[in-house]
Structures are given as structure tokens and as C-alpha cells.
C-alpha positions as CSV (number, residue, x, y, z in Angstrom):
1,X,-12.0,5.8,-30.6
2,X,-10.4,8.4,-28.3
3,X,-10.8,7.7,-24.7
4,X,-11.2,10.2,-22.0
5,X,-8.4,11.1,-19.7
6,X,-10.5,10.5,-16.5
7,X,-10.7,6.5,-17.8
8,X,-6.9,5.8,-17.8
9,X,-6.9,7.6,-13.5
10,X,-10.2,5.5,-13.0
11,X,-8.1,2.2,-14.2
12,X,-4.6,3.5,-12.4
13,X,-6.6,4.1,-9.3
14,X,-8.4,0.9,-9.1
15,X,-5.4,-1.2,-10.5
16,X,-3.7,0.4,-7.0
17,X,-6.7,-0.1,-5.0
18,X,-6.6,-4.0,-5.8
19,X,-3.0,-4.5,-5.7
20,X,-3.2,-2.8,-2.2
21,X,-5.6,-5.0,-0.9
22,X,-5.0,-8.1,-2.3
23,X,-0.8,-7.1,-0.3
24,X,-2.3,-6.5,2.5
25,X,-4.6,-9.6,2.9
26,X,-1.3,-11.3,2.0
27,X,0.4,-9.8,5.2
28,X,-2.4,-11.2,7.2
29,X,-2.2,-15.1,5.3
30,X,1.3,-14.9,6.3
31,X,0.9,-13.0,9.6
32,X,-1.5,-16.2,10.4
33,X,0.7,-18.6,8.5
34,X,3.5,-17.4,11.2
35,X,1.4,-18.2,14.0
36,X,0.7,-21.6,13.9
37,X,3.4,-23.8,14.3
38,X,2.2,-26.5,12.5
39,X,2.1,-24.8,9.1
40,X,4.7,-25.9,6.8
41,X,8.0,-23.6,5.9
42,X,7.2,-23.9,2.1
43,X,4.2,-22.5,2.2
44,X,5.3,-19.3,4.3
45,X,8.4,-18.7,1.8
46,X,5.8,-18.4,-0.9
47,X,3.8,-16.2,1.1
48,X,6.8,-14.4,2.0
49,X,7.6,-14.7,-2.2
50,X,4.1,-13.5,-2.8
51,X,4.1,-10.5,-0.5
52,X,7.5,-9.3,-2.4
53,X,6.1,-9.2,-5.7
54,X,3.1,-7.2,-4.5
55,X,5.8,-5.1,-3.3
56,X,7.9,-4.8,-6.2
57,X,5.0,-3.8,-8.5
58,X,3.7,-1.4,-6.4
59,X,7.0,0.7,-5.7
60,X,7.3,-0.1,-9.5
61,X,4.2,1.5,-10.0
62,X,5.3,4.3,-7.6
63,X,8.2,5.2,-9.3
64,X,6.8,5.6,-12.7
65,X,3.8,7.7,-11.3
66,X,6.7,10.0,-10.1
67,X,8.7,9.5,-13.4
68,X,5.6,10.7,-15.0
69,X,4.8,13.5,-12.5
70,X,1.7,11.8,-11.6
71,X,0.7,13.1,-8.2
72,X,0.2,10.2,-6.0
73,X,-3.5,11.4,-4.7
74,X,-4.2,11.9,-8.4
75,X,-4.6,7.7,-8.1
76,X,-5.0,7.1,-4.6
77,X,-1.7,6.1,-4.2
78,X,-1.0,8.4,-1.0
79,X,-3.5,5.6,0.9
80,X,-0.5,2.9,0.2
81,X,1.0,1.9,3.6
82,X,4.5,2.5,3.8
83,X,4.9,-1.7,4.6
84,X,3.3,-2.4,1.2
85,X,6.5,-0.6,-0.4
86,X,10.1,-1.2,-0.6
87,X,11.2,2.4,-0.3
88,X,10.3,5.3,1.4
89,X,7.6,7.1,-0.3
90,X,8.7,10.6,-1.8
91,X,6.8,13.9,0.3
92,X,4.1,15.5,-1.7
């Protein structure tokens, strides 16, 4: 069974949107973790562990959509914050 073309950007673009979200309500945990001094160290460094990997996949991610000449809107990944990466992200 072929599948369309439009399925695989429909999968990269929500696999982004959810990895994007699920960083940034990371930032907040930790953000909140941060604030109140009564919240143990271990559990911020696995925030801080958990945040990194959301990272790493998603500059991953970046790197093989430019690898692949994948424009970044083609997947919505121009509406990444720049603080979700751990490079700069390349001008379109």
C-alpha cells in the first residue's frame, strides 16, 4: 500500500508539534521546580535531564530536515523557540 506524501508532513509536523509542547511544559515544571525551595535537587537535575533530551531530539530533528532539504515551515518547525534548541536555527 503506497502512502500519500502529505501523510509522512502530517506525522513530521505533529511529531514536532508534540515534542514542542511537551519541552516547553518541561521549562515551566522546572521553571516552578526552581522556585520553591523546598523541592528537592534530584528531581530538578532530572528535569533539567528531561528538558536536554527534548532538546537533543529536536535540533536532531532540525538537522535532518535541513540534511534532507526539508523546509522548516514545510513541518512547522519555524514555530520552534529558539530555547527549545541547542543551536541556532539556520535563516530560511
Amino acid at each position: 500500500m503506497k502512502v500519500d506524501d502529505s501523510v509522512y508532513r502530517y506525522y513530521l509536523g505533529d511529531l514536532v508539534s508534540l515534542l514542542k509542547s511537551r519541552a516547553e511544559e518541561t521549562i515551566t515544571e522546572l521553571n516552578q521546580m526552581k522556585a520553591n525551595p523546598s523541592q528537592s535537587n534530584d528531581d530538578i537535575m532530572f528535569q533539567d535531564g528531561r528538558l536536554l533530551a527534548y532538546q537533543e531530539v529536536l535540533t536532531t530533528m532540525m538537522h535532518q530536515l535541513e540534511t534532507f532539504q526539508i523546509p522548516l515551515k514545510e513541518v512547522d518547525f519555524d514555530k520552534v523557540d529558539q530555547r527549545l534548541l541547542l543551536c541556532d536555527k539556520p535563516e530560511e
